[in-house]
FIKOLZA-1660 file (N, C-alpha, C; in steps of 0.1 Angstrom, whole numbers, plus 5000, padded with zeros to 4 digits):
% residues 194
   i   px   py   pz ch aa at
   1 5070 5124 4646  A  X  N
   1 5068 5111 4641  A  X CA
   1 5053 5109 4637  A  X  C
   2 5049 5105 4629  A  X  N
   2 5039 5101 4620  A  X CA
   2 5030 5090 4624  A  X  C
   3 5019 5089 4627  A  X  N
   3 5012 5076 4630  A  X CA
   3 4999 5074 4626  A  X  C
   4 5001 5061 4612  A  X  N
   4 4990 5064 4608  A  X CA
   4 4977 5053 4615  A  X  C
   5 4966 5054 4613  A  X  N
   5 4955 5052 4625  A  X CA
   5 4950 5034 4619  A  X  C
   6 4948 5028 4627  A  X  N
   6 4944 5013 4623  A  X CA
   6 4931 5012 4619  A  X  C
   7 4926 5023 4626  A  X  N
   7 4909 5024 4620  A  X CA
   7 4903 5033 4609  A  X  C
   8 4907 5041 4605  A  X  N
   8 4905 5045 4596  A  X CA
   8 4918 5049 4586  A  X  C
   9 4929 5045 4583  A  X  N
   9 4940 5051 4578  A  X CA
   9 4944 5066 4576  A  X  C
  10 4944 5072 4584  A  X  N
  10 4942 5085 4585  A  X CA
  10 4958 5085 4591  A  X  C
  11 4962 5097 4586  A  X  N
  11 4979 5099 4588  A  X CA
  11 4980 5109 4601  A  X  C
  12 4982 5107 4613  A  X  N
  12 4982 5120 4621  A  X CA
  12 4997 5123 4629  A  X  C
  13 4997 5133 4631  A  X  N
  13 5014 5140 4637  A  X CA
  13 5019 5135 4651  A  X  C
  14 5008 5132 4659  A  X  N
  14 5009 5124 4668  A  X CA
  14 5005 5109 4675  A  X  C
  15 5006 5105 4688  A  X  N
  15 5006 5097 4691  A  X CA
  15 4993 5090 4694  A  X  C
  16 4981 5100 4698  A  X  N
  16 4969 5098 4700  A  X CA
  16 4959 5095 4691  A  X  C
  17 4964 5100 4675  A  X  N
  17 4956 5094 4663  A  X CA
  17 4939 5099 4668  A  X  C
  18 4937 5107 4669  A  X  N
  18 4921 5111 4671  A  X CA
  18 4918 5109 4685  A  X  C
  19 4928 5100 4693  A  X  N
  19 4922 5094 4711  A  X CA
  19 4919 5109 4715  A  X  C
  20 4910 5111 4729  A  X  N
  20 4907 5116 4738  A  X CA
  20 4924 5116 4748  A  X  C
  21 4925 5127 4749  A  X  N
  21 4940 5129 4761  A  X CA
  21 4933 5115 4774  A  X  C
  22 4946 5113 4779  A  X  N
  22 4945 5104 4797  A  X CA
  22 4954 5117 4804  A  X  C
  23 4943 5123 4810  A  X  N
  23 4951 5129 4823  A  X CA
  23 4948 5126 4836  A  X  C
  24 4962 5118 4845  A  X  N
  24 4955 5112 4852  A  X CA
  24 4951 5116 4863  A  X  C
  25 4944 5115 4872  A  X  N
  25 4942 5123 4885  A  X CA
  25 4951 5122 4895  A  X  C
  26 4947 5138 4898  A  X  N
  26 4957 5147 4910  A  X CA
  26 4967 5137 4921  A  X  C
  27 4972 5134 4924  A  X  N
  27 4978 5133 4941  A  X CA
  27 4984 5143 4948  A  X  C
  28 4976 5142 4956  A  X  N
  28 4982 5151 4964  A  X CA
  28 4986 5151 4979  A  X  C
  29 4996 5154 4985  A  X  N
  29 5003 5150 4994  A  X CA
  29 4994 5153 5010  A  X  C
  30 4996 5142 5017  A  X  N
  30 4980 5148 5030  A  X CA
  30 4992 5143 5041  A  X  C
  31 5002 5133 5046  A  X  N
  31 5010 5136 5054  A  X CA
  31 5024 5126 5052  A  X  C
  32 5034 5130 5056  A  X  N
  32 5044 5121 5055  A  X CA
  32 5050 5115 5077  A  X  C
  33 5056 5106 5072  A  X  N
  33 5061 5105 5088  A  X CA
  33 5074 5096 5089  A  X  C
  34 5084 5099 5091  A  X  N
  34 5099 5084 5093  A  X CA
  34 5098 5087 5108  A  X  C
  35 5103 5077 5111  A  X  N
  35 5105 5072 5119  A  X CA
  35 5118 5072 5128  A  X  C
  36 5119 5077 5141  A  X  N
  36 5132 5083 5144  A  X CA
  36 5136 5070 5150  A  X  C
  37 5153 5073 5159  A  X  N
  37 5162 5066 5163  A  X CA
  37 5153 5059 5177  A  X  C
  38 5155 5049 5179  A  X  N
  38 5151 5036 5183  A  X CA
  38 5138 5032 5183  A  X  C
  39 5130 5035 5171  A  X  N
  39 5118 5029 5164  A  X CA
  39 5106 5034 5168  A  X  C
  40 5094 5029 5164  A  X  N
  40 5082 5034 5168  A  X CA
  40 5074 5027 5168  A  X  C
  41 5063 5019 5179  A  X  N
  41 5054 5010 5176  A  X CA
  41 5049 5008 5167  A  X  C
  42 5044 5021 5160  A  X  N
  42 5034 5019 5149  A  X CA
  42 5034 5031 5145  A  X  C
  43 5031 5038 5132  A  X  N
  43 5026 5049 5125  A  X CA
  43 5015 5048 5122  A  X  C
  44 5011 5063 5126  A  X  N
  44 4994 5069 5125  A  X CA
  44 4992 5079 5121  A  X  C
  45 4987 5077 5108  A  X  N
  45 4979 5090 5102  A  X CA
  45 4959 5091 5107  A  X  C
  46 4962 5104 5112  A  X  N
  46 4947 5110 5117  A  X CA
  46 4943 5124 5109  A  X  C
  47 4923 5125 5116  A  X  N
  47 4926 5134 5107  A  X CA
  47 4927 5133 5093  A  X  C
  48 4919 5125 5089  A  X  N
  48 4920 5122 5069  A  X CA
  48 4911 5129 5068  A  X  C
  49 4910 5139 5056  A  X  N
  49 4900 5147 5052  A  X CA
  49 4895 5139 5041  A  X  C
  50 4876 5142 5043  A  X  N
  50 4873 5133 5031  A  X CA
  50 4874 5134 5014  A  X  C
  51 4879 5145 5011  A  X  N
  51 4879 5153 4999  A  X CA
  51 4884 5146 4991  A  X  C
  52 4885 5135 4989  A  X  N
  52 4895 5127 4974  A  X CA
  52 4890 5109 4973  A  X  C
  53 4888 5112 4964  A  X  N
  53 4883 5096 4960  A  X CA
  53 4889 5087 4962  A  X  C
  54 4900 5084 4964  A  X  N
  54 4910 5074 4971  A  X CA
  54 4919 5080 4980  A  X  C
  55 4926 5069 4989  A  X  N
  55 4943 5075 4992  A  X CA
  55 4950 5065 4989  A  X  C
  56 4962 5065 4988  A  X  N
  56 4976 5058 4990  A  X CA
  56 4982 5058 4996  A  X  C
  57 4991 5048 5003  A  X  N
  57 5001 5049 5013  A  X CA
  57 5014 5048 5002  A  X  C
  58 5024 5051 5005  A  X  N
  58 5037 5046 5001  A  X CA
  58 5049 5048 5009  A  X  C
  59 5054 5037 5014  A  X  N
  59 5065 5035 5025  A  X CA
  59 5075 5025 5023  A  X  C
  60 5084 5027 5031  A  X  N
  60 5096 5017 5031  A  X CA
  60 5101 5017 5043  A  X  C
  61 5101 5006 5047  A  X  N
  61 5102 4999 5060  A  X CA
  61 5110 4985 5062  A  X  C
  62 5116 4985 5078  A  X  N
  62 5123 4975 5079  A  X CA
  62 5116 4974 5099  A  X  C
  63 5117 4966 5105  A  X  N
  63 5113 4967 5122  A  X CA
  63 5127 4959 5124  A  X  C
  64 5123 4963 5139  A  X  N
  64 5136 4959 5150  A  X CA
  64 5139 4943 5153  A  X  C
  65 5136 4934 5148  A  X  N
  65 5136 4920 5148  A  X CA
  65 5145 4914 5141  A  X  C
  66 5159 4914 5150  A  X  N
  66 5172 4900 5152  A  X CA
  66 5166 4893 5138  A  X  C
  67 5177 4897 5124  A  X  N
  67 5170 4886 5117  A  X CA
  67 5176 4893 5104  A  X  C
  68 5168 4885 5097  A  X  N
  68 5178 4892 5080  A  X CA
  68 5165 4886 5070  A  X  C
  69 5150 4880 5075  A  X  N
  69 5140 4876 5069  A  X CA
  69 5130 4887 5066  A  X  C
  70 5120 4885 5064  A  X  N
  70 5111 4893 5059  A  X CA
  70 5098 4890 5072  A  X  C
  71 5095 4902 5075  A  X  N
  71 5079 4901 5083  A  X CA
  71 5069 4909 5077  A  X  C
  72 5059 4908 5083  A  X  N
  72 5048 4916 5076  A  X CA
  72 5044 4932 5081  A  X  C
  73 5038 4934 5077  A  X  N
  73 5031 4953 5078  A  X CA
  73 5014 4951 5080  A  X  C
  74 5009 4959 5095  A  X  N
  74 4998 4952 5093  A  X CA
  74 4990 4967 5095  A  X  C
  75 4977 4969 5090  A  X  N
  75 4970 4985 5084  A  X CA
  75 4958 4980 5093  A  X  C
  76 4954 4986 5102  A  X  N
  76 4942 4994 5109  A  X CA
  76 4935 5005 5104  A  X  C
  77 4922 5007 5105  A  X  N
  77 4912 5018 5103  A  X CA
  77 4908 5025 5119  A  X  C
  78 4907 5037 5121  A  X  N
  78 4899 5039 5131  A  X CA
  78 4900 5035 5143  A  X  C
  79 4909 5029 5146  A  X  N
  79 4914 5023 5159  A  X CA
  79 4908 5007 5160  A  X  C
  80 4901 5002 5150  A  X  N
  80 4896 4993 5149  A  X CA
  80 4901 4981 5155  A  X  C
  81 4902 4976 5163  A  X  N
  81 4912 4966 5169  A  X CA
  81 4904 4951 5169  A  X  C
  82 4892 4950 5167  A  X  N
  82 4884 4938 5164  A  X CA
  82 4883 4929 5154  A  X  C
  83 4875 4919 5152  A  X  N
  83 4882 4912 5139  A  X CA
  83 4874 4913 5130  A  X  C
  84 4875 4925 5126  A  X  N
  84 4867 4934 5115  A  X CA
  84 4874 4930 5098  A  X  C
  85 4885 4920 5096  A  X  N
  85 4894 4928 5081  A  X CA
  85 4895 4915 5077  A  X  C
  86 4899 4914 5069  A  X  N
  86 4900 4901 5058  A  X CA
  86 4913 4905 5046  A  X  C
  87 4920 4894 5047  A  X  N
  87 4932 4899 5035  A  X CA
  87 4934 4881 5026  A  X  C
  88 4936 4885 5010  A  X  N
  88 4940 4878 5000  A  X CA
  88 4952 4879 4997  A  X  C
  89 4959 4869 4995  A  X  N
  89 4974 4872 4989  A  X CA
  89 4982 4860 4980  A  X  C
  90 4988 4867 4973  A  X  N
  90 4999 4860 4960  A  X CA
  90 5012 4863 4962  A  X  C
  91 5018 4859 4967  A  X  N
  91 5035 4859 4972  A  X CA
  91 5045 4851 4964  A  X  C
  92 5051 4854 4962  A  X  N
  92 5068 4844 4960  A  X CA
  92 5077 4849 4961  A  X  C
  93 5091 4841 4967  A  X  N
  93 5104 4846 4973  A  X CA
  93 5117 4841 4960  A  X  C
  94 5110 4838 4950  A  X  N
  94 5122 4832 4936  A  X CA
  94 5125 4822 4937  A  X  C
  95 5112 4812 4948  A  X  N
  95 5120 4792 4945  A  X CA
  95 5106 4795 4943  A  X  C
  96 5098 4796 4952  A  X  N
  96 5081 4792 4954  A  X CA
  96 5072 4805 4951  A  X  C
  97 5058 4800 4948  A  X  N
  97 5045 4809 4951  A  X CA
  97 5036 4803 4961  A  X  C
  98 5032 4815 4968  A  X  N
  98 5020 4807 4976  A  X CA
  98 5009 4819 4974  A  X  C
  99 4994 4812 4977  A  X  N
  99 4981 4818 4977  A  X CA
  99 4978 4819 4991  A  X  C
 100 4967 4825 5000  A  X  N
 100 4960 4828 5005  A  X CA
 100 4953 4830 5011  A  X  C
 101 4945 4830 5024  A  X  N
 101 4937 4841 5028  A  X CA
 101 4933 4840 5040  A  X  C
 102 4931 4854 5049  A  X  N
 102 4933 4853 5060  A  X CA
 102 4921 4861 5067  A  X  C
 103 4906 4853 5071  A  X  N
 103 4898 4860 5074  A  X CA
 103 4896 4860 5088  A  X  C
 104 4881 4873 5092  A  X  N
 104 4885 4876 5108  A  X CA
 104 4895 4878 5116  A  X  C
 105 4906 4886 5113  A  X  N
 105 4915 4885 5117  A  X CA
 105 4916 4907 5123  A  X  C
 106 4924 4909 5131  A  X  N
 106 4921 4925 5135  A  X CA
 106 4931 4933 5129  A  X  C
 107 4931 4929 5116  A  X  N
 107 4941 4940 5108  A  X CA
 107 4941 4932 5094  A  X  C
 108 4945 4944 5083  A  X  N
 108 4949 4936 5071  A  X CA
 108 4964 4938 5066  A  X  C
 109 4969 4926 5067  A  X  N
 109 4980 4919 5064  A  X CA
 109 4982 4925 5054  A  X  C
 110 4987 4940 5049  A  X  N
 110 4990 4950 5036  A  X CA
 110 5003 4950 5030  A  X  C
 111 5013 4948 5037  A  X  N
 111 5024 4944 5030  A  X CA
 111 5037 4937 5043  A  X  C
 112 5051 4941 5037  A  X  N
 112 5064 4931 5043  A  X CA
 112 5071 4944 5048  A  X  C
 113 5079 4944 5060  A  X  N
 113 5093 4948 5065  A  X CA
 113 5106 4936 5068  A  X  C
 114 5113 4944 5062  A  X  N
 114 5126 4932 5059  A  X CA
 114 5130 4938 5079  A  X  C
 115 5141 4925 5086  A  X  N
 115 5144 4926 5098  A  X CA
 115 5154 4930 5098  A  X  C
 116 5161 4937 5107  A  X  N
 116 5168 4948 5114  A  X CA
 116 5183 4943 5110  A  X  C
 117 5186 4931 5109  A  X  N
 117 5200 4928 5096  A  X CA
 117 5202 4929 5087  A  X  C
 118 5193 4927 5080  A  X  N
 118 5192 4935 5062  A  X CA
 118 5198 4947 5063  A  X  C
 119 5206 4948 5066  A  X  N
 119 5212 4958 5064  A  X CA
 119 5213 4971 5050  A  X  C
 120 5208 4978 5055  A  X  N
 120 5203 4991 5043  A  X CA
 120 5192 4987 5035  A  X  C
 121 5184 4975 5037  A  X  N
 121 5175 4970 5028  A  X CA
 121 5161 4973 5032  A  X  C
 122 5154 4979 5028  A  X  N
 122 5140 4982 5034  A  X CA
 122 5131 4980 5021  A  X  C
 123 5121 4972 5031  A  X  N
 123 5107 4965 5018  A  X CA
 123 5101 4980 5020  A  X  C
 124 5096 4975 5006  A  X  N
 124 5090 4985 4997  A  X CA
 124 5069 4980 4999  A  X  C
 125 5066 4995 4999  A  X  N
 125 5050 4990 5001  A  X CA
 125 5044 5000 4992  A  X  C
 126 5032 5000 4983  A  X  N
 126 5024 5009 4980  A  X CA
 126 5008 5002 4982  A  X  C
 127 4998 5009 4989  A  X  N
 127 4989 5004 4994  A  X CA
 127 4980 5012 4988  A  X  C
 128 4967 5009 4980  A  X  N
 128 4955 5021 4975  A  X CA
 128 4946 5018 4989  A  X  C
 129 4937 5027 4993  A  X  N
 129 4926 5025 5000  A  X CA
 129 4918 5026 4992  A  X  C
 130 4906 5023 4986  A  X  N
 130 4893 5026 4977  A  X CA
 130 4884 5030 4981  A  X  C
 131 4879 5044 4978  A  X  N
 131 4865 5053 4980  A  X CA
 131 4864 5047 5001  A  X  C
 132 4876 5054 5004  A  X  N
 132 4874 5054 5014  A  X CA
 132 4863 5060 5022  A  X  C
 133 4859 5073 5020  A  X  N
 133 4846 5084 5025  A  X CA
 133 4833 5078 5022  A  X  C
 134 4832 5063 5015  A  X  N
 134 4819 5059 5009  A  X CA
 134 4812 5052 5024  A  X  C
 135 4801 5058 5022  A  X  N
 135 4798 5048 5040  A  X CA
 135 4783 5039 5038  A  X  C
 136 4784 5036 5023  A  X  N
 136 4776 5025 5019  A  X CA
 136 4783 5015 5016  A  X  C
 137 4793 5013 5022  A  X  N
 137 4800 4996 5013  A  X CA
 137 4811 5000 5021  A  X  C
 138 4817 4983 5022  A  X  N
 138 4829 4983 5036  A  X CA
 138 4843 4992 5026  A  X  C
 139 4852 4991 5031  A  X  N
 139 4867 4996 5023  A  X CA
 139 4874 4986 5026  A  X  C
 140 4879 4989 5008  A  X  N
 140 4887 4981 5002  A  X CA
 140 4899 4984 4995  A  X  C
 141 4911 4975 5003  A  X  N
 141 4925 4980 5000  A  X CA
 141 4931 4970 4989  A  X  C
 142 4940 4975 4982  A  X  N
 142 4949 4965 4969  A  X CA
 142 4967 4972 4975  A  X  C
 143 4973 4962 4977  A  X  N
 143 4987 4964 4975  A  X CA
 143 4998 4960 4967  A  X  C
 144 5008 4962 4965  A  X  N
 144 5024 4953 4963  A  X CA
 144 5031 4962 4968  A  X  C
 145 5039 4945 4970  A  X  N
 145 5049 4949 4983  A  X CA
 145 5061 4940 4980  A  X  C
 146 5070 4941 4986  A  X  N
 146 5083 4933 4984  A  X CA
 146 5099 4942 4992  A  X  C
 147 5100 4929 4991  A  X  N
 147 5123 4931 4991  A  X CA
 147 5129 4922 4986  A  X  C
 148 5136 4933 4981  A  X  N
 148 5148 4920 4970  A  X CA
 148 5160 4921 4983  A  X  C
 149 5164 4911 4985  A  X  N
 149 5176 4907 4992  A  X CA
 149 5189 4903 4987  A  X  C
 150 5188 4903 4978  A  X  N
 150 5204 4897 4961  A  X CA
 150 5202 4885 4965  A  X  C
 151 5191 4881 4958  A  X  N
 151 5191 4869 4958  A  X CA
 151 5180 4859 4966  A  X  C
 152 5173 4865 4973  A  X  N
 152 5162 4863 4984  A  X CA
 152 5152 4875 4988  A  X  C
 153 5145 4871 4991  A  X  N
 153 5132 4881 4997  A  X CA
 153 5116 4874 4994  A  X  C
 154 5113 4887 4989  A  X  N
 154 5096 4881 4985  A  X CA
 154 5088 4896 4975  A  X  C
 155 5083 4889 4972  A  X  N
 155 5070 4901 4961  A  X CA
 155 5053 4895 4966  A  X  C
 156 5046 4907 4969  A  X  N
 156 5034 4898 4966  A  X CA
 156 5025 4909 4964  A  X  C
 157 5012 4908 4958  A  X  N
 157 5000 4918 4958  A  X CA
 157 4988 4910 4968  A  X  C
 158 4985 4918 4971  A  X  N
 158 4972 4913 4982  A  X CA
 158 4965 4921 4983  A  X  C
 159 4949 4922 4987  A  X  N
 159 4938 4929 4988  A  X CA
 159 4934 4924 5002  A  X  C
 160 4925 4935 5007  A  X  N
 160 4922 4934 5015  A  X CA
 160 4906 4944 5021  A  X  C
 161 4896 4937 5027  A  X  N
 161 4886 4948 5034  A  X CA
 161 4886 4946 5045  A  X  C
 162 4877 4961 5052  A  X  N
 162 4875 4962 5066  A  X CA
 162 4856 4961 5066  A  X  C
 163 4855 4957 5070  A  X  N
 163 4840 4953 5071  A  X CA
 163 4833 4959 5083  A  X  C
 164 4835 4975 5076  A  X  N
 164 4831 4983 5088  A  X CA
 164 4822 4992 5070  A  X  C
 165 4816 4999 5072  A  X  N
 165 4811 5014 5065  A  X CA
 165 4811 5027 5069  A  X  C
 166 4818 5026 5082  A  X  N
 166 4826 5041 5086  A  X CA
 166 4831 5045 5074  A  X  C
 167 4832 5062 5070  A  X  N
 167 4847 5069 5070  A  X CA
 167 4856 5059 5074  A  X  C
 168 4864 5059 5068  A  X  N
 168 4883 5064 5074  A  X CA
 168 4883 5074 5074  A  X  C
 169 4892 5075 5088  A  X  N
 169 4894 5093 5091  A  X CA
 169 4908 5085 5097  A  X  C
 170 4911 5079 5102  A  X  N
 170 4925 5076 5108  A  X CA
 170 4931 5059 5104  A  X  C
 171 4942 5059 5100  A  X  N
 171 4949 5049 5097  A  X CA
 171 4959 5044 5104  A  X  C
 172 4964 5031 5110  A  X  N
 172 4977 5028 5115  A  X CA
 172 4980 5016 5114  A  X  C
 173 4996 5017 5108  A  X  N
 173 5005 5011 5104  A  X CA
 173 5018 4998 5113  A  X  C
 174 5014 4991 5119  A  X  N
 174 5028 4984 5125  A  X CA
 174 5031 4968 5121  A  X  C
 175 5044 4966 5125  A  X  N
 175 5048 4954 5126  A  X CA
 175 5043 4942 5133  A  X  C
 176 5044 4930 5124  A  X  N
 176 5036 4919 5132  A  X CA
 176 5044 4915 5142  A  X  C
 177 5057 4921 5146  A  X  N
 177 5065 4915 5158  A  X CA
 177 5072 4923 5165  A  X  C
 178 5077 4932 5162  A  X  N
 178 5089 4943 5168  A  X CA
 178 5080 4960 5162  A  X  C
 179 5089 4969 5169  A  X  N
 179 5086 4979 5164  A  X CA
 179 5093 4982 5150  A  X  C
 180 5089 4996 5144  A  X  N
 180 5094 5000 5129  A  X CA
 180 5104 5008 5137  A  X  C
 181 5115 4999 5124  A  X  N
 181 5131 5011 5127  A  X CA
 181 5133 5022 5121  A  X  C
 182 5140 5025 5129  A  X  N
 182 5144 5040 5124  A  X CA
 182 5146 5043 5109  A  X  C
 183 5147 5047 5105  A  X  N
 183 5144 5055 5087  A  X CA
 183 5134 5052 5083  A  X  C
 184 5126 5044 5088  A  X  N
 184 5110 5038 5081  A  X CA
 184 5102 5049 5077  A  X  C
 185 5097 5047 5062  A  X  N
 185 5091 5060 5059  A  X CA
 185 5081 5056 5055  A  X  C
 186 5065 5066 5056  A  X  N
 186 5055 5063 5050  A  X CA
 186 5051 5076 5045  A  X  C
 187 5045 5078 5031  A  X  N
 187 5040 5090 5027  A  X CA
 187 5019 5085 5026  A  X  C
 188 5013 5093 5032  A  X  N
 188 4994 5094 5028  A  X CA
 188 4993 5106 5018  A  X  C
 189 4987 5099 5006  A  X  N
 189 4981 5108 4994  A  X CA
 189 4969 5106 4992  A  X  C
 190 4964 5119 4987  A  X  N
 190 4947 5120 4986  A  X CA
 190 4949 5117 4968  A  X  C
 191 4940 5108 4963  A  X  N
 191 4937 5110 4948  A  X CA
 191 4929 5116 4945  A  X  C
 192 4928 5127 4935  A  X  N
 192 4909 5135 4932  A  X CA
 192 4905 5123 4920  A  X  C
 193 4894 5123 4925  A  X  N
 193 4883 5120 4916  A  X CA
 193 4885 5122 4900  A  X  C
 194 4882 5116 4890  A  X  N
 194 4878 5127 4876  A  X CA
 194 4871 5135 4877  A  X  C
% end
């Protein structure tokens, strides 16, 4: 196919018309973990090597909690248990939107697990960390998250820091009420750099 260029009329064979290639950077896989038969407090990844300019989480989850609503997913650094983290958020469940924000608080509020009636339904999370290894400026997380329920659930993106300038070297994952059920999965990826 043929595409000719807006800025100079120039006729070219492909799609890039003179652009510079986007190749985007690497991920690469650093650990995976589900979660066996009668749940797990929480998932922990240790041991993060600092070699990659970001990571990502990506998991799907539901916790043990009598219910068929939506709860939350809450992200620690470093064992950090203090009220070190702050989180922003934009939510809506397909009547309403709501805004935000939840400071001082000892975790960041990173995304949802649907409860243990939802039957086969597990919220969906992808979570960036940013220039985690940087130990001049705190870390800073961006998510979206959701579950569709046919007809109910929730979507939302939220951000979040830890107001520490450690490394991350260790990350952990639980529920704001119950433990994570069984099949809950989470994958940690390293991004390179350009």
């Amino acid at each position: 196919m043929a595409v000719v260029s807006i800025k100079n009329k120039l006729r070219r064979g492909n799609l890039l018309v003179g652009n510079n290639r986007f190749i985007p950077p690497a991920f690469e896989s650093i650990a995976t973990y589900t979660v066996g038969s009668g749940g797990a407090a929480n998932v922990e990844f240790t041991s993060i090597p600092a070699d990659y300019a970001h990571l990502q989480i990506r998991g799907m989850s539901k916790d043990t909690t009598a219910g068929t609503g939506v709860e939350l997913l809450y992200l620690q650094f470093n064992s950090d248990t203090g009220n070190n983290y702050a989180t922003h958020r934009l939510e809506g469940n397909g009547t309403s939107a709501s805004a935000g924000a939840n400071t001082s608080t000892s975790a960041i509020r990173a995304g949802v697990n649907t409860q243990a009636n939802s039957t086969d339904i597990f919220a969906a999370t992808i979570i960036d960390i940013l220039d985690y290894a940087n130990t001049n400026k705190y870390t800073t997380t961006r998510s979206l998250t959701g579950a569709d329920k046919n007809g109910s659930g929730e979507v939302a993106i939220r951000s979040g820091v830890w107001m520490n300038t450690n490394a991350v070297t260790s990350i952990k994952l639980t529920s704001n009420v119950a433990n994570l059920a069984q099949y809950s999965h989470f994958a940690l990826y390293g991004i390179k750099g350009a």
